[in-house]
N, C-alpha and C positions, 0 to 999 in steps of 0.2 A: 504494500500500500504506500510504503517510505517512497519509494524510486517510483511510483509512477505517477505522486503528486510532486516531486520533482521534475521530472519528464515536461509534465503539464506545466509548472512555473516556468519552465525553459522555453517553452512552444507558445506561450501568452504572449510574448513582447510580438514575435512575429506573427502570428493572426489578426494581435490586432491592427500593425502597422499594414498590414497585406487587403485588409477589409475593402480600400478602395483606391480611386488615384485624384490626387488633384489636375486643375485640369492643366497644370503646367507637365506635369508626367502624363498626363492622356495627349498632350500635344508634341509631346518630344518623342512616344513612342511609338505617333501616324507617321514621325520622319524618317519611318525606318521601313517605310512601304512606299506603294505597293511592288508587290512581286508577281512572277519576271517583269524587267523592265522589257520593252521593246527592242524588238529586231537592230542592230546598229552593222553598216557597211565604214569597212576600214579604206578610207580614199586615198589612203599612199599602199595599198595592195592592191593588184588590179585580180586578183583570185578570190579576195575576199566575197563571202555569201555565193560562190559558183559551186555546184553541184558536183562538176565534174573534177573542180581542184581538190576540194573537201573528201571525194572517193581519193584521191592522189594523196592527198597529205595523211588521210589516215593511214593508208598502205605505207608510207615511207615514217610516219610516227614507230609501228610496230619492225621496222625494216633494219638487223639490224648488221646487213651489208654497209651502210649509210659508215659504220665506226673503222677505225684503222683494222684492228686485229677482228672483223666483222662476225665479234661475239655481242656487240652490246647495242643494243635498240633505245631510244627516246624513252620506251614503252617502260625499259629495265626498273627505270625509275620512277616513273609515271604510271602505276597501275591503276585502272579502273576500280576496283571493290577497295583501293585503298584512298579512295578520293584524290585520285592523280596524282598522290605524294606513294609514300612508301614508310614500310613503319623504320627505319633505322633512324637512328639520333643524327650521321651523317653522311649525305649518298655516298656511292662508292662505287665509282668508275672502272676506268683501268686502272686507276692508281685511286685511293683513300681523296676525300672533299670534305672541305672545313662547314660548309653548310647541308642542313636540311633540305631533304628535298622538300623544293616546294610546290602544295596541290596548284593544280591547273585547273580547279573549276572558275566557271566568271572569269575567267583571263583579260577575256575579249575588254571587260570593263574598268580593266588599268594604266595608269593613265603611264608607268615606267615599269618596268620588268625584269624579275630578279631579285632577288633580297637588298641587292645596293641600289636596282635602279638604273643599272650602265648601259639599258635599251630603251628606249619612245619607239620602237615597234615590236610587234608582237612577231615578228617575220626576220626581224633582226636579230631577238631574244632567240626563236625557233633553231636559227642558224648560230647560236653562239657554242652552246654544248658539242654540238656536233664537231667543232674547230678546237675543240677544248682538249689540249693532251692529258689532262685527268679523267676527262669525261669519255667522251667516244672518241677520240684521238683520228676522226676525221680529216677528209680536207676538203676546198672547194673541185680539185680537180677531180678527186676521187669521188665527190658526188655528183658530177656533172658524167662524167663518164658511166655513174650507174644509170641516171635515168637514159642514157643515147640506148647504153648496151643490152638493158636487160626491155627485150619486146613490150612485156605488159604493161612498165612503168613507160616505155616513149609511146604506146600507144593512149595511155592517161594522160602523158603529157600534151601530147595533141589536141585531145579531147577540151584541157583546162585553158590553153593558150592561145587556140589556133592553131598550131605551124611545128612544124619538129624541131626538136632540140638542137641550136646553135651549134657552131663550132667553141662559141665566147663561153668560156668557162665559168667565170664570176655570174656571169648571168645568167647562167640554166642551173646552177648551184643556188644564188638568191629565189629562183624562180621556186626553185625545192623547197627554201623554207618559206616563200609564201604559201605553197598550198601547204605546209603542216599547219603555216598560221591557220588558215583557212578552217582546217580541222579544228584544230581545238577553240577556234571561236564557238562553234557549235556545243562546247563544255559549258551545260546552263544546271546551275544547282536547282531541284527540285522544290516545291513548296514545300512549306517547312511548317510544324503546328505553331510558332509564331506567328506565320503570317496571317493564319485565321483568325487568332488571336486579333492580331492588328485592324483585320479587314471586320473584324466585330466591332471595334470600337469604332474604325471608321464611320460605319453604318449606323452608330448607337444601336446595334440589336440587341433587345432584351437577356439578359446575364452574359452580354460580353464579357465583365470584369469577374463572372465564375466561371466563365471556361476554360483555366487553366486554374491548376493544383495554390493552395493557396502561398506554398511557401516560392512560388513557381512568379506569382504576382510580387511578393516580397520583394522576390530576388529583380525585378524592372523594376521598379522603385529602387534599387541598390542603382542598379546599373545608370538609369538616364538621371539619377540623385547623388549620394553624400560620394557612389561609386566615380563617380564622374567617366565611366567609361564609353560614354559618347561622345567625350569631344574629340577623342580618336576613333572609336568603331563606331561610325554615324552612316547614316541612309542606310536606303533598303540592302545594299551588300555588308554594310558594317565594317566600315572601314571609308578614311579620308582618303585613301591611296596615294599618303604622304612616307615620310621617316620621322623616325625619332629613338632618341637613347631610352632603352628600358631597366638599366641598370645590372644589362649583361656584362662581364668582363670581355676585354678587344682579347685580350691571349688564347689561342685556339695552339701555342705550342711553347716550348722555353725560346725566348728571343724572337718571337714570332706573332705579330698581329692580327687582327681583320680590321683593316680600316673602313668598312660598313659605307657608307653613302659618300665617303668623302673619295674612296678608291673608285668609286660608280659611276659617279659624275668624270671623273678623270678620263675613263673609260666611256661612256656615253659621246663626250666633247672630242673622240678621237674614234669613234668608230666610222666609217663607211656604209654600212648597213643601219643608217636609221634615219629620220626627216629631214638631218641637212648633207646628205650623202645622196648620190648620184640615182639611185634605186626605188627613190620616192616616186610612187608612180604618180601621184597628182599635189605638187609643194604648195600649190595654191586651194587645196582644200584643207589639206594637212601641213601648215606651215613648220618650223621648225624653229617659231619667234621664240618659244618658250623654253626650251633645249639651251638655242644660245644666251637665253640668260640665267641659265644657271651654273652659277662659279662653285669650285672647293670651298669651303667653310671651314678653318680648324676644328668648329662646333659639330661639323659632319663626322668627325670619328664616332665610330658606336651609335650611328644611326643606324639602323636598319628597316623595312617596308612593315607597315600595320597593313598586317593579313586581316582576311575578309571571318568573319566566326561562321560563316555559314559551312556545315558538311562538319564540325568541328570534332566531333565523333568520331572521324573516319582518318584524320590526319596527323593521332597523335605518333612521335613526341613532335614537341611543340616550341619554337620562338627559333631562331634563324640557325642556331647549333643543336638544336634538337634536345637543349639540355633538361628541358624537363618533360615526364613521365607522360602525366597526366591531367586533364583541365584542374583539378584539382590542386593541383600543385601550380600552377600557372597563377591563380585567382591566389593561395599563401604567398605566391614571388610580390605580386601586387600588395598585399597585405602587409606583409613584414619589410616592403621596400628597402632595402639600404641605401641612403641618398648620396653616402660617400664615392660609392658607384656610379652616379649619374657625372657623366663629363662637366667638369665647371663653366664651361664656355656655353655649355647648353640651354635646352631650353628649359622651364622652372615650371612643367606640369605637372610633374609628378610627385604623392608624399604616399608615405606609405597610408593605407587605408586601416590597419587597425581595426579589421572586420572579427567580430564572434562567431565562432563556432556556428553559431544558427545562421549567422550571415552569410558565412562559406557555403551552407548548405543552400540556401537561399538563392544567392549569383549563380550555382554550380546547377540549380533547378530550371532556372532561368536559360540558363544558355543553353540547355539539354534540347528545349524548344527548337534552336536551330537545324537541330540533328537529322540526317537523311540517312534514308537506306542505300547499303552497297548498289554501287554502280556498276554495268556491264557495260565491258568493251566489247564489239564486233568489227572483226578485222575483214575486208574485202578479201578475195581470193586475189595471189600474183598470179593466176593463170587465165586470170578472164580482163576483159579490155571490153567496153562499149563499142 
């Protein structure tokens, strides 16, 4: 009788803060709909939203001739049923990588690519792994030569392009990783019991604010409140699709850093492959104003990309080195912040949250709301051609 009228004092403060929302939290969490957004065409890919590039890039996403020693596919990393991450703390190539893979759902809807950010196209990013001697230890030549040589992919290529595959190397290699972009635009995370949530309150329907568990409401009252975790995971993907210091350590070895958004940008400002590079198929719908204005920041060290929460379920471990387990442990990092850790030049968001017990439980009910079921890849046949 002791412990369960404890239990019950434990579970009071949250029932009753959970009871309802004001309508500053009923209006902060309409900003995080609706879902899906609409259809968007990428105007520096000229493959983007084509039917027949999207069959192409899926076949060369799973393809895993594409890498040097042609044991390792895009896919390796990017599995379907693991929400297009993979569970390991840090992918692992041909050779061992300092970061997490990162899922590929809602791609399409970022506005830089990569944990640092060192792409503005998703066609750029598409082709950077593939050139990567850790990663797939590809090349451009080596992939321009596969789509000529191997029948089923030049006869897809025809299909997505028009015309058969050049002699110009860089360019039917670029062309490859626009139709993977192509593909994985089509990675759209599924509705989520949030969003009916959301679309309840929208509507004002009759027990919007009980159709979800009560510590489940608690926990968005944390979130779009004292949590302040919207003013980075905001709209309907949850996420500003900016950087920022989370109070990760930069050491990823002895003597050895990740300089997180300030090496990305360095990277970005010297790529070929992205808006102010030759390969922009339209610079006047997709300018590249906002690219060249963005400089190194010494404050850029230990930035790194705020991921989307959606599919959150399916992508642990979780934050750019994959160091922690579980959401749970993620929402304790946030909690017990240590601020000595956040770069001094940076920015001043974050304090630790000093959340209870019930409150962890709380955020951790809340965000479960995101959650989707495993996803199924289907891969074309290489033996068939339209």
């Amino acid at each position: 009788m002791k412990r369960w009228l404890i239990a019950l004092c434990l579970l009071l403060p949250v029932m009753a803060a959970a009871g309802s929302l004001t309508e500053a939290e009923r209006a902060a969490l309409l900003r995080h709909g609706p879902w899906p957004p609409a259809p968007h065409i990428d105007p520096s890919n000229r493959a983007s939203g084509n039917p027949a590039a999207i069959a192409l890039g899926q076949m060369l996403f799973h393809d895993a001739r594409l890498s040097g020693s042609g044991t390792m596919a895009c896919a390796g990393c990017h599995a379907a049923e693991k929400g297009w991450a993979d569970e390991r703390p840090t992918a692992i190539g041909l050779l061992p990588v300092d970061r997490n893979s990162i899922g590929l759902v809602d791609v399409r809807l970022w506005r830089w690519f990569g944990w640092d950010g060192a792409m503005d196209t998703l066609w750029g990013q598409s082709l950077r792994p593939i050139l990567d001697p850790r990663e797939m230890g590809g090349s451009l030549a080596g992939t321009a030569a596969l789509i000529r040589d191997d029948p089923a992919l030049a006869c897809r290529y025809r299909a997505a392009f028009g015309h058969e595959p050049s002699a110009e190397t860089e360019g039917v290699a670029v062309d490859a990783a626009k139709a993977i972009a192509a593909f994985l635009e089509t990675l759209t995370s599924p509705r989520a019991a949030f969003d009916d949530f959301r679309d309840g309150l929208a509507a004002n329907a009759p027990g919007a604010v009980d159709a979800i568990p009560a510590d489940a409401l608690m926990g968005a009252k944390l979130f779009v409140g004292r949590g302040q975790c919207a003013v980075c995971h905001l709209g309907p993907n949850f996420t500003n699709r900016e950087f920022h210091d989370t109070g990760v350590p930069f050491f990823v070895a002895s003597g050895r850093v990740d300089p997180g958004r300030h090496g990305g940008i360095q990277s970005l400002r010297a790529s070929r492959f992205g808006l102010s590079g030759p390969f922009n198929d339209d610079p006047v719908a997709a300018p590249a104003a906002l690219t060249a204005a963005v400089l190194p920041l010494h404050r850029n060290w230990g930035e790194f990309r705020v991921p989307s929460l959606r599919n959150l379920n399916l992508t642990a471990p979780y934050l750019h080195d994959g160091s922690l387990a579980t959401l749970r442990d993620v929402i304790r990092h946030y909690s017990e912040l240590d601020e000595d850790r956040l770069h001094a030049d940076g920015e001043a968001l974050l304090r630790p949250l000093r959340l209870s017990s019930a409150e962890i439980d709380a955020l951790e009910a809340f965000l479960r709301l995101l959650a989707a079921p495993p996803m199924v890849a289907r891969v074309p046949s290489l033996t068939t051609c339209p």
